[in-house]
NUDOTOR-64459 format. One record per residue: residue number from 1; residue in three letters; z, y, x of N, C-alpha, C in turn. Coordinates in steps of 0.1 Angstrom, whole numbers, plus 5000, padded with zeros to 4 digits. Layout:
# NUDOTOR-64459
<NUM,'ala',<Z,Y,X>,<Z,Y,X>,<Z,Y,X>>,
...
//
This chain:
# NUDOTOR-64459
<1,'unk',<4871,5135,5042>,<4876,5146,5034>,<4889,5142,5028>>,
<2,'unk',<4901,5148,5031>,<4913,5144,5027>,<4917,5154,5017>>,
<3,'unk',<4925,5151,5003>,<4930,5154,4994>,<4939,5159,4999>>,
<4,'unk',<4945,5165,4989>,<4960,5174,4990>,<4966,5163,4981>>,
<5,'unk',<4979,5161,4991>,<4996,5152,4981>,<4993,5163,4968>>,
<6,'unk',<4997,5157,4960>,<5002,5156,4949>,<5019,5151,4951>>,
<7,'unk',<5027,5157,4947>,<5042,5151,4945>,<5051,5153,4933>>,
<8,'unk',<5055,5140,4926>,<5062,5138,4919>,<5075,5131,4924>>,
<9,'unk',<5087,5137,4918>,<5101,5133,4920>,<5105,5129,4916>>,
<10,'unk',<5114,5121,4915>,<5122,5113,4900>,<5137,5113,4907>>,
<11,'unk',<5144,5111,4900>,<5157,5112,4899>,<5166,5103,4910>>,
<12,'unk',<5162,5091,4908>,<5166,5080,4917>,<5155,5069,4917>>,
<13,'unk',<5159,5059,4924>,<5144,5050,4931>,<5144,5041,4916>>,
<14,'unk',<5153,5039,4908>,<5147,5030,4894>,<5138,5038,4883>>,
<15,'unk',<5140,5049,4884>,<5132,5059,4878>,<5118,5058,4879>>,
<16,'unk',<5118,5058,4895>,<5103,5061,4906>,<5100,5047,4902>>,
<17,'unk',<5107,5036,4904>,<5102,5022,4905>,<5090,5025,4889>>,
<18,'unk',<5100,5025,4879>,<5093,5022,4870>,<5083,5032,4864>>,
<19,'unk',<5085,5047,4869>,<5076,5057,4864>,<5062,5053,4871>>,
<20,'unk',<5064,5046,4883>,<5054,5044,4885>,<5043,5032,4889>>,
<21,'unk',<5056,5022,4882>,<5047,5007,4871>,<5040,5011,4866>>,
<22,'unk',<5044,5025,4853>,<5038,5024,4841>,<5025,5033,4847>>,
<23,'unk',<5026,5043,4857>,<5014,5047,4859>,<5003,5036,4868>>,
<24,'unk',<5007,5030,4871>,<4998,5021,4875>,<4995,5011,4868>>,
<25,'unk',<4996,5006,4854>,<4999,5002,4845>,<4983,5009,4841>>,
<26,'unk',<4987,5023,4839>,<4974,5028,4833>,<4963,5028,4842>>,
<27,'unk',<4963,5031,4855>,<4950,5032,4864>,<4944,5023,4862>>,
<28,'unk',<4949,5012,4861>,<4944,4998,4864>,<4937,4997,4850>>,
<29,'unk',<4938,4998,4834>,<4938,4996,4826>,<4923,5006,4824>>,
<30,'unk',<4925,5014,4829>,<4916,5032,4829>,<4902,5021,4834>>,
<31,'unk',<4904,5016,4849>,<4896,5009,4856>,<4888,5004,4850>>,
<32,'unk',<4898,4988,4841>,<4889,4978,4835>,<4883,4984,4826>>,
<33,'unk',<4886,4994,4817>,<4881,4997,4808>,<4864,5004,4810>>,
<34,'unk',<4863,5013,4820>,<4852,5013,4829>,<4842,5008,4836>>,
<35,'unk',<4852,4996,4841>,<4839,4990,4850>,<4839,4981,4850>>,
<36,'unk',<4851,4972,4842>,<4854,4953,4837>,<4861,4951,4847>>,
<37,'unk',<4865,4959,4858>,<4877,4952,4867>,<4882,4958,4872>>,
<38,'unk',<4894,4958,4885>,<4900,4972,4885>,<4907,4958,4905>>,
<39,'unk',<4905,4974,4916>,<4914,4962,4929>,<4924,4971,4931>>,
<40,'unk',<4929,4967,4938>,<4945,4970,4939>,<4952,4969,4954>>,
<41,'unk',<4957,4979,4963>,<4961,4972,4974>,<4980,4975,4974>>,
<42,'unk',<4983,4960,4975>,<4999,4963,4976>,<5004,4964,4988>>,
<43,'unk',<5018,4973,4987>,<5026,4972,4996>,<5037,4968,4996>>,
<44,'unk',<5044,4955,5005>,<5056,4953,5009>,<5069,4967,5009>>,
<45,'unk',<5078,4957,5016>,<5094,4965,5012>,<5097,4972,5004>>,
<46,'unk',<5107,4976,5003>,<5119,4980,4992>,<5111,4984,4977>>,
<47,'unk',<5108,4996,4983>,<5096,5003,4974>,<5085,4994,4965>>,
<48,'unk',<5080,4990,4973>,<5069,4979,4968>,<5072,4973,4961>>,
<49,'unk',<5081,4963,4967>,<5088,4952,4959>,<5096,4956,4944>>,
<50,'unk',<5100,4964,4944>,<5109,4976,4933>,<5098,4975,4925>>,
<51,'unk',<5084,4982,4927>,<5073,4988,4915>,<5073,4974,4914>>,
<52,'unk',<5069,4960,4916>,<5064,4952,4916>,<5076,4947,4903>>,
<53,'unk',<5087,4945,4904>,<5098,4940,4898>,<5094,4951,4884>>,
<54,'unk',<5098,4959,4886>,<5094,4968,4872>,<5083,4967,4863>>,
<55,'unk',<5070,4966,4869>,<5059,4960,4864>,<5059,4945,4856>>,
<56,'unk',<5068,4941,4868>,<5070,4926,4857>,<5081,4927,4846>>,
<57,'unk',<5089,4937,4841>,<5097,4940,4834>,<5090,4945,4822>>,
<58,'unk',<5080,4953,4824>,<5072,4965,4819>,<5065,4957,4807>>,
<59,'unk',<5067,4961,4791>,<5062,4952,4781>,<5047,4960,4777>>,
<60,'unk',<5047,4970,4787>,<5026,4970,4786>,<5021,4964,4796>>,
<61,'unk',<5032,4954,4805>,<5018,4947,4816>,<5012,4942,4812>>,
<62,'unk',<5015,4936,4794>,<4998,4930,4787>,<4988,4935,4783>>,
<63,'unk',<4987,4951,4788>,<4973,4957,4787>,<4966,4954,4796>>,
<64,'unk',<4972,4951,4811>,<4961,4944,4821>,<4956,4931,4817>>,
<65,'unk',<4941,4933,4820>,<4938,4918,4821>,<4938,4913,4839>>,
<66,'unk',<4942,4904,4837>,<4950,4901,4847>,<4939,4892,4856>>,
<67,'unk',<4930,4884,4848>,<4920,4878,4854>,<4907,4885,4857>>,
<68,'unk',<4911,4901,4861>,<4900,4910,4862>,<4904,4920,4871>>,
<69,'unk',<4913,4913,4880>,<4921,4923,4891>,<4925,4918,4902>>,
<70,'unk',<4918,4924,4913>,<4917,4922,4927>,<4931,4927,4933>>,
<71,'unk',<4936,4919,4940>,<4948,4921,4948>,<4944,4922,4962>>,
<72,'unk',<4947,4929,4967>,<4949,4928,4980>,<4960,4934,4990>>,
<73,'unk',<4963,4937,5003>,<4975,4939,5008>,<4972,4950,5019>>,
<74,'unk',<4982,4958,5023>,<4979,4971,5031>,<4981,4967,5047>>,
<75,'unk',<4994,4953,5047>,<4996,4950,5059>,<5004,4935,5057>>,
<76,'unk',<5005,4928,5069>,<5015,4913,5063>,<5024,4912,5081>>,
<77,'unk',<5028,4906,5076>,<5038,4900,5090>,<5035,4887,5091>>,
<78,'unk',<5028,4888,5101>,<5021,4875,5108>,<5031,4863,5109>>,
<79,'unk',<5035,4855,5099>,<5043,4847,5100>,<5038,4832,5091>>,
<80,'unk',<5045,4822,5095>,<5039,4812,5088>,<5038,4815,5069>>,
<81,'unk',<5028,4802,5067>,<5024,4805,5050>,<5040,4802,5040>>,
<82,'unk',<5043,4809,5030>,<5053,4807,5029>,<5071,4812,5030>>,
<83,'unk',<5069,4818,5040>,<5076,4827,5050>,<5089,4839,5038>>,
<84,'unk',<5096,4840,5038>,<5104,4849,5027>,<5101,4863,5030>>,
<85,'unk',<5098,4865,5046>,<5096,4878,5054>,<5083,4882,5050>>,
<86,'unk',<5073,4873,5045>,<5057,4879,5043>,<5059,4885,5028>>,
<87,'unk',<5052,4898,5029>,<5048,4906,5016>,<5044,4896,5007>>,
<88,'unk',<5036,4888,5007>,<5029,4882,4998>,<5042,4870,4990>>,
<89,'unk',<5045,4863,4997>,<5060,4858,4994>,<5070,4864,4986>>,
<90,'unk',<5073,4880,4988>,<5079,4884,4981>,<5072,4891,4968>>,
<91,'unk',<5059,4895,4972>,<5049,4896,4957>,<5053,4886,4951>>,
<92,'unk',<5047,4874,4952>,<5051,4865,4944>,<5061,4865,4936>>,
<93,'unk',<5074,4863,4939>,<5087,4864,4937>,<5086,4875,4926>>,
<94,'unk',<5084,4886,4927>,<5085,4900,4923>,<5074,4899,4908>>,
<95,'unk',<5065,4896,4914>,<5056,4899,4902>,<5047,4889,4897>>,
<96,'unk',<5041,4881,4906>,<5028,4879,4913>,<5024,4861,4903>>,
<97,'unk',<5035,4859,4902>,<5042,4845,4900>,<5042,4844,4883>>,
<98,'unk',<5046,4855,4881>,<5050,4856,4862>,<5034,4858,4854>>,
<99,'unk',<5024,4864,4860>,<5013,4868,4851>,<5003,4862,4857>>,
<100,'unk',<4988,4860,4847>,<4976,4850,4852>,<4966,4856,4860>>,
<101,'unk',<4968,4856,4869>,<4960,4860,4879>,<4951,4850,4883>>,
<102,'unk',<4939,4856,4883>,<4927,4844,4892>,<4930,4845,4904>>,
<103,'unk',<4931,4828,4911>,<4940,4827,4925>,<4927,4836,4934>>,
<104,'unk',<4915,4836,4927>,<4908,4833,4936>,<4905,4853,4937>>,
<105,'unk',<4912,4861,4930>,<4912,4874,4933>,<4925,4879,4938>>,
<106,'unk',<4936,4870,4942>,<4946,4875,4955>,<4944,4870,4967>>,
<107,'unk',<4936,4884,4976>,<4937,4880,4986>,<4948,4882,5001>>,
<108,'unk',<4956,4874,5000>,<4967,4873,5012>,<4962,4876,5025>>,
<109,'unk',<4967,4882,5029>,<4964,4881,5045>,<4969,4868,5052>>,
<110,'unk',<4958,4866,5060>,<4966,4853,5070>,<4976,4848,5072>>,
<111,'unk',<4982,4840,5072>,<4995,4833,5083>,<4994,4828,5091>>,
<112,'unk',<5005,4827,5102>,<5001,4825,5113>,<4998,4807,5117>>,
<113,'unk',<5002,4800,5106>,<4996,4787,5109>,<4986,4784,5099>>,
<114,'unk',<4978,4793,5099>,<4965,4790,5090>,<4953,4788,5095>>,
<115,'unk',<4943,4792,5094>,<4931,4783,5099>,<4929,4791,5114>>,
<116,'unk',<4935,4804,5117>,<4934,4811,5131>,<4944,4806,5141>>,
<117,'unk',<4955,4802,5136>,<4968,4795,5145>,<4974,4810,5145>>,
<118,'unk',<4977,4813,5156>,<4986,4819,5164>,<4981,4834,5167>>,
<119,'unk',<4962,4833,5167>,<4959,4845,5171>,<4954,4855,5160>>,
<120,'unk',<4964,4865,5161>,<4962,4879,5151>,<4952,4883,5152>>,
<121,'unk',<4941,4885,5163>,<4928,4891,5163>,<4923,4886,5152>>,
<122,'unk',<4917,4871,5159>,<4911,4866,5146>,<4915,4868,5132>>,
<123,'unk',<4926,4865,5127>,<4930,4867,5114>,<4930,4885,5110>>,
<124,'unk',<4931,4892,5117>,<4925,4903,5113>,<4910,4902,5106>>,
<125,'unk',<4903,4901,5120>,<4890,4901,5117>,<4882,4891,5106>>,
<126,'unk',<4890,4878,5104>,<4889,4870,5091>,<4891,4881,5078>>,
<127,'unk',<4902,4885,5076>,<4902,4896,5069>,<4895,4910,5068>>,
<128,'unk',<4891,4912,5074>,<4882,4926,5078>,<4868,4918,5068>>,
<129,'unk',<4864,4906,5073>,<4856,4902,5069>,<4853,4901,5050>>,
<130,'unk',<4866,4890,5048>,<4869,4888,5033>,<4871,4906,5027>>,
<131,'unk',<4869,4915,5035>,<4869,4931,5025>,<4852,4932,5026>>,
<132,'unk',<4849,4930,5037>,<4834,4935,5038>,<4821,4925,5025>>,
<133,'unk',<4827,4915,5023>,<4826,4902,5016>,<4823,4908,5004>>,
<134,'unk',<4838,4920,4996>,<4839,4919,4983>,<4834,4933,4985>>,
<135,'unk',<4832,4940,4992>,<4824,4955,4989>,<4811,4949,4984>>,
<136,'unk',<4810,4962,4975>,<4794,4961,4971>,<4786,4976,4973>>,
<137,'unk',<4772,4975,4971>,<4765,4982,4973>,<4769,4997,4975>>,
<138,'unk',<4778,4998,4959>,<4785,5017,4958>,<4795,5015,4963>>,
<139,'unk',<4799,5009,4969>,<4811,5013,4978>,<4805,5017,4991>>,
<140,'unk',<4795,5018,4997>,<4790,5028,5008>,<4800,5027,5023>>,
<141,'unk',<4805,5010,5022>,<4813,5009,5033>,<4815,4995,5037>>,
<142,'unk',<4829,4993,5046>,<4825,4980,5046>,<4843,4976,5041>>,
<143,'unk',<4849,4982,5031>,<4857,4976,5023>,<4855,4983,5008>>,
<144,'unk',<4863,4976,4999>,<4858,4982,4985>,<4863,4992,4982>>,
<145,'unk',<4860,5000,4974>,<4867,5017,4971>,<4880,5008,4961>>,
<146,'unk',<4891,5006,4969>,<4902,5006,4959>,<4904,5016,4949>>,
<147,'unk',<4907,5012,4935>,<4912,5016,4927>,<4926,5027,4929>>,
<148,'unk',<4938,5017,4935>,<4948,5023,4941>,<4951,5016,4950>>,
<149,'unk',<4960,5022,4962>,<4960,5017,4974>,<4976,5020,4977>>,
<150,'unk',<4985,5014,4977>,<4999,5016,4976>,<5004,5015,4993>>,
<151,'unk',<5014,5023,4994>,<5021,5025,5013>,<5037,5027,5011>>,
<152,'unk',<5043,5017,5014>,<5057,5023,5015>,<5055,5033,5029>>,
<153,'unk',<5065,5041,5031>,<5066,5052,5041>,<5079,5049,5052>>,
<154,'unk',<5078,5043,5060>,<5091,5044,5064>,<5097,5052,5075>>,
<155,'unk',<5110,5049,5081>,<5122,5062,5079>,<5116,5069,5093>>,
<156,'unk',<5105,5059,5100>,<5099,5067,5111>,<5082,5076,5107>>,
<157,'unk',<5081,5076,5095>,<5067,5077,5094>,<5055,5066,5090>>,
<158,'unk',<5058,5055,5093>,<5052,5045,5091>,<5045,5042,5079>>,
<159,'unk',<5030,5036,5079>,<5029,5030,5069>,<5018,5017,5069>>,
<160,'unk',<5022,5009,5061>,<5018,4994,5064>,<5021,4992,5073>>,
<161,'unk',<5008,4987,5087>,<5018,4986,5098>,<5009,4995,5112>>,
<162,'unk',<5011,5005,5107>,<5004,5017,5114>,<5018,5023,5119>>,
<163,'unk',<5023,5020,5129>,<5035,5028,5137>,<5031,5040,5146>>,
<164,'unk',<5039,5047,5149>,<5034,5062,5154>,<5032,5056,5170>>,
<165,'unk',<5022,5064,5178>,<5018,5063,5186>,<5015,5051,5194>>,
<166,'unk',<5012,5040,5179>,<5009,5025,5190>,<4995,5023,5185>>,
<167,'unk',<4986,5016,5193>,<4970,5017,5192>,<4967,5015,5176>>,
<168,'unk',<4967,5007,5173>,<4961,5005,5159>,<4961,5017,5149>>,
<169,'unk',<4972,5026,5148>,<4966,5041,5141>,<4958,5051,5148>>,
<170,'unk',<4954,5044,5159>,<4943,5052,5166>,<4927,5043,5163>>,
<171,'unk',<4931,5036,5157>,<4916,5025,5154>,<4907,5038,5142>>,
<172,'unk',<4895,5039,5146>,<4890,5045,5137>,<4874,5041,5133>>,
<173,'unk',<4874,5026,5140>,<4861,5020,5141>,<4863,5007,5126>>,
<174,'unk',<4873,4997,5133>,<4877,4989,5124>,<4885,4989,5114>>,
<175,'unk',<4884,4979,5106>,<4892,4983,5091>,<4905,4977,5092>>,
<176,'unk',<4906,4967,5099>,<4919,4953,5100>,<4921,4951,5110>>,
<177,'unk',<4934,4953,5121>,<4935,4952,5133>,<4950,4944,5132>>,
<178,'unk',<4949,4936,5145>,<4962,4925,5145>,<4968,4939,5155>>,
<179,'unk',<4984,4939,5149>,<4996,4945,5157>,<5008,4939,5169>>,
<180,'unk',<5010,4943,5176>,<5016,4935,5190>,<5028,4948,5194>>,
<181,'unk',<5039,4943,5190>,<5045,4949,5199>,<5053,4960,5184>>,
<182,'unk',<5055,4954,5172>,<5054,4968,5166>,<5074,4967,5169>>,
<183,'unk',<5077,4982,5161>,<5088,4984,5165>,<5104,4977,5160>>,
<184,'unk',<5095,4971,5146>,<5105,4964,5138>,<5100,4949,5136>>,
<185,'unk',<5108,4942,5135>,<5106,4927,5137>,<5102,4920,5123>>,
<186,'unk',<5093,4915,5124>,<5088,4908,5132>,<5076,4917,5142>>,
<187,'unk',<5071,4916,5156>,<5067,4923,5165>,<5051,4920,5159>>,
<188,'unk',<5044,4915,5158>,<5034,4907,5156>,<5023,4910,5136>>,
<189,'unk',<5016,4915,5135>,<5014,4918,5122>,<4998,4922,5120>>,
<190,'unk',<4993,4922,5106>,<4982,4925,5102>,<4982,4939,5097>>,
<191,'unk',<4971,4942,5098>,<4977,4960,5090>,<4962,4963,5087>>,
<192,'unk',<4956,4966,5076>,<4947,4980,5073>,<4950,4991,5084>>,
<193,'unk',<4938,4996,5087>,<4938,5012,5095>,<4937,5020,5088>>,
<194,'unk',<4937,5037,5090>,<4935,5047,5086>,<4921,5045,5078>>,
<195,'unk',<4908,5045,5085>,<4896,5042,5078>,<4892,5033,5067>>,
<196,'unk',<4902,5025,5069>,<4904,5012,5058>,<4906,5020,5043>>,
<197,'unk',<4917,5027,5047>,<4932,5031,5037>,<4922,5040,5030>>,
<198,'unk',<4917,5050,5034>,<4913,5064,5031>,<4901,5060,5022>>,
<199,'unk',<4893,5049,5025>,<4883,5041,5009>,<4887,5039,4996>>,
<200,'unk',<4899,5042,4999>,<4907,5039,4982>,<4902,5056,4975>>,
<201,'unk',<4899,5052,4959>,<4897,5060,4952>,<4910,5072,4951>>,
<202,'unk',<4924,5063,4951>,<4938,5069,4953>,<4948,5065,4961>>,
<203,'unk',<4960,5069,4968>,<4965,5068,4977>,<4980,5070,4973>>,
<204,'unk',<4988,5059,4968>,<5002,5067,4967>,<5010,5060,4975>>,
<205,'unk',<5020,5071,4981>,<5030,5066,4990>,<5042,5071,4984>>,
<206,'unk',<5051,5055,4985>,<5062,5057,4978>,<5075,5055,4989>>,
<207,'unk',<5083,5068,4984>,<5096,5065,4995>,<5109,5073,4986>>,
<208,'unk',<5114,5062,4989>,<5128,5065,4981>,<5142,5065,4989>>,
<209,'unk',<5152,5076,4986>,<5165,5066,5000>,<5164,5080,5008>>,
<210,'unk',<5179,5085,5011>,<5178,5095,5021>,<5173,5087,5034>>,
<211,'unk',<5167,5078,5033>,<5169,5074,5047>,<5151,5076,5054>>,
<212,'unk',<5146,5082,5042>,<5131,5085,5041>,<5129,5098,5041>>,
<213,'unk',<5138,5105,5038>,<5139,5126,5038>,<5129,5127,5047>>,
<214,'unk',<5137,5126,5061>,<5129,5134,5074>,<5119,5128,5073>>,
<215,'unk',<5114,5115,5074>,<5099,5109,5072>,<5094,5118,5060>>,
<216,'unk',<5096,5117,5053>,<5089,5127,5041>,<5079,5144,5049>>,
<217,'unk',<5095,5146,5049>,<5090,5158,5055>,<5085,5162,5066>>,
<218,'unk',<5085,5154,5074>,<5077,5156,5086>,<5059,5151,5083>>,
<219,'unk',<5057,5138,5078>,<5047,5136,5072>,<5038,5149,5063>>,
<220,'unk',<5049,5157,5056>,<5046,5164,5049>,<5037,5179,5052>>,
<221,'unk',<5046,5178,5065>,<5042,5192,5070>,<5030,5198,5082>>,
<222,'unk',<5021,5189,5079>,<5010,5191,5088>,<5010,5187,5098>>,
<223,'unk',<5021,5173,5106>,<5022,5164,5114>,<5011,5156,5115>>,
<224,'unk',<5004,5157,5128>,<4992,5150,5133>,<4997,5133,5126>>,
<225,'unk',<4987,5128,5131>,<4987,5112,5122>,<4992,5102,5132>>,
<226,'unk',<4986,5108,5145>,<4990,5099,5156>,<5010,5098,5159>>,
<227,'unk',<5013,5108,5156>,<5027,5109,5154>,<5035,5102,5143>>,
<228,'unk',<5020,5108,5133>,<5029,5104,5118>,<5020,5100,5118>>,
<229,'unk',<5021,5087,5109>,<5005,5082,5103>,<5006,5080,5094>>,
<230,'unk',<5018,5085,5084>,<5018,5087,5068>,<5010,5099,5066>>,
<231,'unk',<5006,5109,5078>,<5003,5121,5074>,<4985,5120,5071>>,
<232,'unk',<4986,5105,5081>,<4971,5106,5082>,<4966,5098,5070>>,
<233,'unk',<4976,5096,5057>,<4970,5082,5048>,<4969,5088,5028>>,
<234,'unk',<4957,5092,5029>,<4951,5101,5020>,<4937,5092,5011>>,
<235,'unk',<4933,5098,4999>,<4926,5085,4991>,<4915,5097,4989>>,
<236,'unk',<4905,5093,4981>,<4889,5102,4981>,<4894,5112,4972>>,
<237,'unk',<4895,5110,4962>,<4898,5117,4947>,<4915,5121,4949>>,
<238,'unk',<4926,5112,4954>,<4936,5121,4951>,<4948,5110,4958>>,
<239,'unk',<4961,5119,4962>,<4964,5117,4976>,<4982,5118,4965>>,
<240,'unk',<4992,5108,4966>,<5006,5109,4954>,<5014,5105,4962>>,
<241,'unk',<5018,5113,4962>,<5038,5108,4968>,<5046,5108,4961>>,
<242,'unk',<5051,5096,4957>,<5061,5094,4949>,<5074,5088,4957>>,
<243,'unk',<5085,5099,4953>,<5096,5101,4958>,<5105,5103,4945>>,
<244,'unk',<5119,5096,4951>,<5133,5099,4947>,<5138,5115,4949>>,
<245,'unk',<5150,5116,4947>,<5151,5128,4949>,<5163,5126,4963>>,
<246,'unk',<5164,5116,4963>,<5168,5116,4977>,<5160,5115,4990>>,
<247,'unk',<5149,5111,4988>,<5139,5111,4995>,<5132,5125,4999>>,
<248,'unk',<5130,5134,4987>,<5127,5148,4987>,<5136,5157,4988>>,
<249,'unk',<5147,5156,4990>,<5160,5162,4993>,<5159,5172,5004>>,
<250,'unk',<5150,5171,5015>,<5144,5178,5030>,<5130,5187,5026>>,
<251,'unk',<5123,5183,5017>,<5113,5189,5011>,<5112,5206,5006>>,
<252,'unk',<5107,5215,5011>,<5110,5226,5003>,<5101,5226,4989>>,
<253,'unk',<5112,5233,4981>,<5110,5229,4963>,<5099,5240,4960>>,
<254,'unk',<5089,5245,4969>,<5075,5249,4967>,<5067,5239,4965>>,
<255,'unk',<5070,5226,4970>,<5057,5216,4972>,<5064,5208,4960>>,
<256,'unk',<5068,5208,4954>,<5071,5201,4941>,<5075,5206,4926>>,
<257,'unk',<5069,5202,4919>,<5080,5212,4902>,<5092,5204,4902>>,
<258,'unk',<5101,5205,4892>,<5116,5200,4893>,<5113,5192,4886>>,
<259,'unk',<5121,5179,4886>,<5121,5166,4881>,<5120,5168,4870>>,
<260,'unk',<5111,5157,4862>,<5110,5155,4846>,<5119,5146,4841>>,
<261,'unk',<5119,5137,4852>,<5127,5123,4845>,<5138,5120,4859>>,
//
């Protein structure tokens, strides 16, 4: 059952960065406060990295408790541990590094010289595993109902590493599938699937940058998933696009109210 986007605009991508620290700032806090913990799935590039820098700027990231929050990741580039190109690497850097997190609730995706070597199946399916691991009973699946589930969008539609018309956004059995062949380098990568993504309680996808318009809007407009597979990446309760206004620039100003900030 897929939600309807919800879209908010902001002015430029430092706006977006931080309007939407601070709202995830509160999800997460809404969480603990409910249930004593709160999971999280991040996303790499510009976007990602941006919310992540702001958050660590942000002088209410001491409302999270930080040793009560699951990390995890939407997609990695299968590269050795360490690597400046791996999401997790640049988490670090960004955020990941400055606040107390229990090591033992960020879960990274594999690298490629880790206990699988070389082969992405496995390390998928290692990961597939470590989600099935931390679901529990009410999550009614075999990954946890994320809290929020974060996607940069890129300029082809893309999200994590679900590229248009290459097998893995057609996976609709498994949750973690190794990628081969993707279009931007590194060729080789881990990714959540659609079925994975869509267990999240919320779904926001953040794109900023004229260089994300037409992906916007084509995503936006009832573009099958196999084409677009930002179109196919939607959360149970509620489905956020968060955009620049150069990002929504292609967007007709029906599907949005006019910037607040």
């Amino acid at each position: 059952m897929s939600t309807a986007p919800q879209l908010v605009v902001h002015r430029d991508k430092e706006l977006m960065a931080q309007a939407a620290a601070a709202r995830l700032i509160t999800r997460i806090v809404d969480a603990q406060s409910s249930r004593g913990e709160a999971s999280v799935v991040l996303t790499g590039g510009r976007n990602g990295n941006g919310l992540l820098a702001a958050l660590a700027a942000a002088p209410a990231r001491d409302a999270i408790d930080w040793s009560r929050l699951d990390l995890w990741w939407g997609d990695e580039r299968f590269l050795p541990e360490g690597d400046p190109d791996r999401n997790v690497t640049q988490a670090r850097e960004a955020l990941l590094d400055a606040v107390p997190l229990d090591p033992k609730r960020v879960h990274a995706m594999p690298a490629s010289d880790g206990p699988h070597g070389s082969d992405v199946e496995a390390a998928a399916a290692a990961y597939a595993a470590e989600l099935a691991a931390a679901a529990g009973p009410e999550d009614h699946g075999p990954v946890p109902v994320f809290d929020v589930l974060m996607l940069g969008v890129g300029p082809d539609t893309h999200v994590a590493s679900l590229f248009p018309e290459l097998p893995a956004v057609r996976e609709t059995e498994r949750t973690v599938v190794g990628v081969h062949g993707a279009p931007k380098p590194p060729p080789t990568r881990v990714t959540l699937t659609l079925p994975a993504i869509r267990a999240a309680r919320e779904v926001w996808l953040l794109a900023a940058g004229e260089d994300k318009a037409e992906a916007a809007a084509i995503a936006l407009s009832g573009a099958g998933e196999i084409q677009a597979p930002a179109a196919g990446a939607y959360g149970r309760t509620r489905t956020l696009w968060l955009l620049d206004a150069a990002a929504a620039s292609q967007l007709p100003r029906t599907l949005y109210p006019p910037a607040t900030a």
